[in-house]
N, C-alpha and C positions, 0 to 999 in steps of 0.2 A: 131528293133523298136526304134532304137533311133528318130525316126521324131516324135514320138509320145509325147515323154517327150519335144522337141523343139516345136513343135506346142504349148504344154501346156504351156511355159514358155514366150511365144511370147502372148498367148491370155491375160494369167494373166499379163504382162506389160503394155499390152493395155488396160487392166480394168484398172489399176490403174491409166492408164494417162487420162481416159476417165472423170473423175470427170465433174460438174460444173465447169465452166474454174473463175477463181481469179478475182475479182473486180478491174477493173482498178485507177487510178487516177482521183480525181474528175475533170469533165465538167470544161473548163475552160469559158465556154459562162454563163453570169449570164442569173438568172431567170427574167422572162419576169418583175416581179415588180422590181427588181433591174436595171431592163437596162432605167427604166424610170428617164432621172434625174427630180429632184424635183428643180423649180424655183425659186431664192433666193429672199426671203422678203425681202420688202423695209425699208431701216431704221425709227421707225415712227416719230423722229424730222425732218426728209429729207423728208418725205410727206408733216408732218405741214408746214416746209418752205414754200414748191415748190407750196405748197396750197395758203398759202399767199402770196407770188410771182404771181403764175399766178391770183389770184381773182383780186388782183389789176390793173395789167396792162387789164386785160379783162374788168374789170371792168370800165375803164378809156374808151375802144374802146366802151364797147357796151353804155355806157350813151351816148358819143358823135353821135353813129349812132341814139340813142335815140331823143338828143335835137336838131339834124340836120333835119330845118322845110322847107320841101321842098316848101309848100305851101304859104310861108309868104310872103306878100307881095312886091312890088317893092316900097323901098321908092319914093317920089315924091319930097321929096323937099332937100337941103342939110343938115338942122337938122334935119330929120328922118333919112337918111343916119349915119349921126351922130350919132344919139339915137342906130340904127342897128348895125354898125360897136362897139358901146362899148360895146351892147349886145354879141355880138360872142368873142370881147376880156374879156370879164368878164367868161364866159364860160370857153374858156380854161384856164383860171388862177383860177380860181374854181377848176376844173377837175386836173387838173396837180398838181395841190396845196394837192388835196388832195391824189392823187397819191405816192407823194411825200410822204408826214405824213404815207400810210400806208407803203411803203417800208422801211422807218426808226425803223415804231415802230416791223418790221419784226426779230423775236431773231438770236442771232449769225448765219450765216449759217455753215449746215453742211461739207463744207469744202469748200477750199480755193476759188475754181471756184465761187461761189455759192455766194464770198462778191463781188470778182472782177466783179461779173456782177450785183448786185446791186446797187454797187456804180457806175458805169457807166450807169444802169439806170436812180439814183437819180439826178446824173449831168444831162440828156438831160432834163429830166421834171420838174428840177429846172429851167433851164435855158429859157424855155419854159413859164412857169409859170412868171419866174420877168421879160420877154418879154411883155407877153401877160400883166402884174398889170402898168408895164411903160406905155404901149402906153397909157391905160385905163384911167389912169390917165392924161397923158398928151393929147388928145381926150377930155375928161372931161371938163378941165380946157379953152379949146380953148373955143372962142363967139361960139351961137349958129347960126350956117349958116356958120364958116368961113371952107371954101373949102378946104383951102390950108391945115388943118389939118389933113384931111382924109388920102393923100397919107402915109405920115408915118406911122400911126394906121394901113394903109391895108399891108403896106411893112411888120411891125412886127407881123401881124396875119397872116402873110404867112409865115415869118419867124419863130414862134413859132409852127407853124404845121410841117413843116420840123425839127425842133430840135427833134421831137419825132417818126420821119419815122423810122423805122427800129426796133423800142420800141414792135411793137405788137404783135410778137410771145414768149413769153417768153421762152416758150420748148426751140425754135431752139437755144435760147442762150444758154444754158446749154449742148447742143449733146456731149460738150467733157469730160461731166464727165457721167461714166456709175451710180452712183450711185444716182445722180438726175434726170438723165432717167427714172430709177427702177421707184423713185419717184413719178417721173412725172404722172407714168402710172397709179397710183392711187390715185394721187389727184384728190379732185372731182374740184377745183378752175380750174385746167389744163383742163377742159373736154369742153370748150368754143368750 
């Protein structure tokens, strides 16, 4: 009869291996709230800026689509021409003038990107602006009716609209810093 005592000795090794089998090593896949990443807040001086950054320049596009009168008439004579043409140079030196003031009075920017594109802002609608207060004045100053003044007045009201081409996205100025983007996406000035 020894198969009897071996049977026994084989069942009882198997009870004991038969347990609940050992907890293994934890999951290494996180839980569903962990796999979520969470969006990085915008810095809130890097809002204020970008807020005052884009209000301005928006601000500058949408008055001009504003005071841009479709309906105005056709002067008739060469001093209403006159009168018209310093009306639209007084506008943009107006507008860029004060474009200008808000970009200045804008606090440090949050980083480097952020001056260098201010200050190349302030330069095109400076430049713009003492175009547009030159011609005005020298328009102004010409007899009323004399013709030959008009050309120049219309040269640097063309001229002073091209100094600010390229001014009216303020976002797109900034794409190469991620941190004024962030920004960007919550300014309410940016939401034009």
């Amino acid at each position: 009869m020894k198969i009897v005592p071996a049977l026994l000795g084989a069942c009882l090794v198997l009870t004991a291996c038969s347990g609940t089998p050992a907890a293994g090593p934890p999951s290494a896949s996180p839980s569903p709230a962990e796999s979520i990443p969470s969006s990085p807040a915008a810095d809130p001086a890097a809002v204020r800026w970008m807020d005052g950054f884009c209000a301005a320049v928006h601000g500058y596009r949408e008055r001009t689509n504003r005071e841009a009168d479709p309906a105005k008439p056709t002067p008739s004579t060469v001093a209403e021409a006159q009168k018209a043409l310093s009306a639209e140079l007084d506008g943009i030196a107006v507008r860029t003038g004060e474009v200008v003031g808000k970009l200045t009075a804008l606090p440090p920017g949050p980083v480097p990107l952020a001056e260098t594109v201010r200050k190349a802002f302030v330069t095109k609608y400076t430049k713009a602006h003492d175009r547009a207060a030159e011609a005005k004045t020298a328009l102004d100053r010409a007899k009323p009716g004399n013709e030959a003044s008009q050309s120049p007045a219309a040269k640097a009201l063309d001229q002073a609209q091209q100094d600010v081409d390229g001014t009216y996205d303020p976002v797109g100025a900034v794409t190469a810093s991620p941190e004024l983007m962030l920004a960007a996406a919550t300014a309410p000035g940016c939401k034009a």
